[in-house]
C-alpha positions as CSV (number, residue, x, y, z in Angstrom):
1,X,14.3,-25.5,11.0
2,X,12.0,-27.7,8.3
3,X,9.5,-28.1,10.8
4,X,9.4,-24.7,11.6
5,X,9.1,-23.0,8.2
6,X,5.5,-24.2,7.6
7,X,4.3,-23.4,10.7
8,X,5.3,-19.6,10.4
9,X,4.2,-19.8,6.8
10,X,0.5,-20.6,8.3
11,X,0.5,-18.9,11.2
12,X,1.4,-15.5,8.9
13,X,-1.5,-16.2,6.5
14,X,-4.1,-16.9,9.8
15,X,-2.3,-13.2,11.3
16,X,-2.8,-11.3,7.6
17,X,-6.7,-12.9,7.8
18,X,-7.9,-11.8,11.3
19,X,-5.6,-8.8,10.9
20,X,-8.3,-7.7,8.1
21,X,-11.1,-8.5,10.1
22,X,-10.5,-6.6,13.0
23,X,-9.1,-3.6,11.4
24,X,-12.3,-3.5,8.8
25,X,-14.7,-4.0,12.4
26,X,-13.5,-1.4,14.2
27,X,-13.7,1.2,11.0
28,X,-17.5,-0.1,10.9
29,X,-18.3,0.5,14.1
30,X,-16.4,3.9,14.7
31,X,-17.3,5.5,11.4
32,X,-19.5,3.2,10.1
33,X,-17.6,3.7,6.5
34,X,-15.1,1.6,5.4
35,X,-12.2,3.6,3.5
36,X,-11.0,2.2,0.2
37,X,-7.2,1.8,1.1
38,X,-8.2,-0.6,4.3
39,X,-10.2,-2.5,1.2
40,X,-6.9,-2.9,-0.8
41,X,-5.3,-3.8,2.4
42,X,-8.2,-6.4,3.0
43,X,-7.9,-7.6,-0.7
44,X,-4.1,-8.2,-0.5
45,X,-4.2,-10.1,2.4
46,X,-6.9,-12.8,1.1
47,X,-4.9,-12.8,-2.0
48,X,-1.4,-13.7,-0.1
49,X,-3.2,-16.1,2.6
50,X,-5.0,-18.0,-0.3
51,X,-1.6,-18.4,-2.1
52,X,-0.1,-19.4,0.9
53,X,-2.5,-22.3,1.5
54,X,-3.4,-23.0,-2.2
55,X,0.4,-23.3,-3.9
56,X,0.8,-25.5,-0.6
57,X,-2.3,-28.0,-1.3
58,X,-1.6,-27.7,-5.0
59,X,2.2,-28.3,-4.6
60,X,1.1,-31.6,-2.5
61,X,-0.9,-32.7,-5.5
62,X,1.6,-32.7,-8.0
63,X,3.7,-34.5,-5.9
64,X,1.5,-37.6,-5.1
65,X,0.5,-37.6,-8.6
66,X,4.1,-38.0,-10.0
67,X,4.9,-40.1,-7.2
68,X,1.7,-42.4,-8.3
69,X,2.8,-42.1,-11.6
70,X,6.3,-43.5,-11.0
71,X,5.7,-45.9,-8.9
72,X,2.8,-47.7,-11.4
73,X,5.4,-47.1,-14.1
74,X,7.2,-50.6,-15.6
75,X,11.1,-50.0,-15.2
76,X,13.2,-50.7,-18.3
77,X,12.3,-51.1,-21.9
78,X,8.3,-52.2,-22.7
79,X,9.7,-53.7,-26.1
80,X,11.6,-56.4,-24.4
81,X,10.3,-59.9,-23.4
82,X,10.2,-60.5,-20.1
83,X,12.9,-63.3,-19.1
């Protein structure tokens, strides 16, 4: 079930994405106008697609940082002497 979770997560933000860009196409070529509620509809779906891949890449980041960070860390107290 781990495994899985990312792989929808993705696969949702790739559907939202080309979802937008066919729907938007086909008003351009039938009308050849693009109404304003298909732009909100275009807008919110970059907007939940980027979050989906940037919380992701920035959630990654933190972690190897703090996991740098701890792992070049000295364990125990710096004022003591070595024995």
């Amino acid at each position: 079930m781990r495994h899985f979770y990312p792989v929808f997560q993705y696969a949702c933000a790739l559907l939202l994405i080309l979802s937008s860009i066919v729907l938007v196409s086909y008003q351009v070529f039938t009308i050849s106008n693009v109404a304003s509620g298909l732009l909100m509809y275009v807008a919110q779906a970059f907007l939940l697609a980027g979050s989906i891949f940037g919380l992701d890449y920035y959630v990654k980041q933190i972690n190897l940082k703090l996991n740098g960070y701890l792992k070049n860390t000295p364990k125990g107290n710096p004022e003591q002497q070595p024995s």
